[in-house]
C-alpha positions as CSV (number, residue, x, y, z in Angstrom):
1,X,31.8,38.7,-32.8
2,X,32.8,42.7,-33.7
3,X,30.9,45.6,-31.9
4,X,28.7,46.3,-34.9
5,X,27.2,42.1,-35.2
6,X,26.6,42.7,-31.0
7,X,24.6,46.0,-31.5
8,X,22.6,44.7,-34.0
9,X,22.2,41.1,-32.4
10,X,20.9,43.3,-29.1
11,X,18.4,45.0,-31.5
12,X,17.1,41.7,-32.7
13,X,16.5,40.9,-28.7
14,X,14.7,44.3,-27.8
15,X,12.5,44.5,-30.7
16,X,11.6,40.8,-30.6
17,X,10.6,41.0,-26.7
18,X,8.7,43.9,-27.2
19,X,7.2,42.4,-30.3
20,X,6.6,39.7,-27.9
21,X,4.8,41.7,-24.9
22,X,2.7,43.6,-27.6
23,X,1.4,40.4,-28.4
24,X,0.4,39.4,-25.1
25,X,-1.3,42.5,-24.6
26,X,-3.3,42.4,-27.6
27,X,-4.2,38.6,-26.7
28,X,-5.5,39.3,-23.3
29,X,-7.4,42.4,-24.5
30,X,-9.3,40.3,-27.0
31,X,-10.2,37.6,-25.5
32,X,-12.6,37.8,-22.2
33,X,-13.6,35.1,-22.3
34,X,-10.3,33.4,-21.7
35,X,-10.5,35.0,-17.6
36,X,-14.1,33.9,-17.6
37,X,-14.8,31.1,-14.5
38,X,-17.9,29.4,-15.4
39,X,-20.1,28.3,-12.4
40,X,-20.1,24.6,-11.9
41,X,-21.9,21.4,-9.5
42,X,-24.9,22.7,-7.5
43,X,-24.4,26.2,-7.7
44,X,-24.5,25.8,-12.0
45,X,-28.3,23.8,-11.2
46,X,-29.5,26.7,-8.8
47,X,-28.3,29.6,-11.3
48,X,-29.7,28.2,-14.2
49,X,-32.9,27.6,-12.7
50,X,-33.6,31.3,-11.2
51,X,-32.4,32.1,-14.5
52,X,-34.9,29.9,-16.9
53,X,-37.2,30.9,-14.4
54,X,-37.0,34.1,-14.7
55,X,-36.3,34.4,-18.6
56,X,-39.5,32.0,-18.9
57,X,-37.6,29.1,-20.7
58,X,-34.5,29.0,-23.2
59,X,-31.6,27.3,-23.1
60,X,-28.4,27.9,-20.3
61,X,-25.4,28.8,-22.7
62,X,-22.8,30.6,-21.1
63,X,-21.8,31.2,-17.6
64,X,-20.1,32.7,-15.1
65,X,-18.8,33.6,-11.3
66,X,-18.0,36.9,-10.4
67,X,-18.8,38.6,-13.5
68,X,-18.5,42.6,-13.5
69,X,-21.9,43.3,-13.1
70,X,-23.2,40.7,-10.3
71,X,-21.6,37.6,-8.1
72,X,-23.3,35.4,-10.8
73,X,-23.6,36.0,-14.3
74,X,-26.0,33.4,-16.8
75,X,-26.5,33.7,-20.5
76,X,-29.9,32.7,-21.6
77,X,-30.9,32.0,-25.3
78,X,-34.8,31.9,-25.9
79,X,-36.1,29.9,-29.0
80,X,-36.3,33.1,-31.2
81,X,-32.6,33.4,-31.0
82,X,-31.8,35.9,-28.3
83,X,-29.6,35.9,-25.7
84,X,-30.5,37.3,-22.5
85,X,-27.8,37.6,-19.5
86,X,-29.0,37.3,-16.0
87,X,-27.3,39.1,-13.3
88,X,-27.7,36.8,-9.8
89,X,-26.6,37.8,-6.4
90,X,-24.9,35.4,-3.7
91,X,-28.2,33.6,-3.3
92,X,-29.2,33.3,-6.4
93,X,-31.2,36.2,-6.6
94,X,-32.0,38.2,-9.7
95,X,-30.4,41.5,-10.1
96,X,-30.9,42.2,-13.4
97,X,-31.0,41.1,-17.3
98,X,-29.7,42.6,-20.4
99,X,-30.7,41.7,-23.8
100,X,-27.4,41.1,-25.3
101,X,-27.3,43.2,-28.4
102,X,-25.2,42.5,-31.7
103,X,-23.2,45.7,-31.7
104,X,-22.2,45.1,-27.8
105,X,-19.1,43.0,-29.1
């Protein structure tokens, strides 16, 4: 292989690793859900009930541990559509709620 097939061979390498790591990047910044851990067994049953209980009903759809916010994070939607995340604390105390609005995302 001459000098000039070597350079451009090298070239090829470079800008398909960075093309690569760009793409990483741009993979993990889109997706949070993907570093999301979801609460599970009897800590999933005490969550979901302080949060029913204090969203007055719905359904449990999303969840998770350690969330930004609070130890505990657990995504209420009520019957009119609207999803509602409660904030816990270590013992399953409420923290706080936001009403999740359709521009957040």
């Amino acid at each position: 292989m001459d000098r000039r097939s070597k350079l451009i061979v090298a070239g090829i390498g470079i800008f398909g690793f960075v093309a690569a790591g760009t793409g990483i990047a741009i993979a993990g910044g889109n997706d949070d859900d993907a570093t999301e851990t979801p609460i599970r067994g009897a800590d999933l049953e005490r969550a979901s009930a302080a949060a029913l209980a204090h969203t007055g009903g719905g359904q449990v759809t999303g969840t998770e541990v350690d969330d930004e916010e609070s130890y505990y994070e657990v995504e209420v939607t009520l019957t009119d559509g609207t999803q509602v995340d409660v904030q816990l604390d270590a013992s399953f105390a409420v923290v706080g709620d936001k009403v999740d609005d359709e521009d957040d995302d």
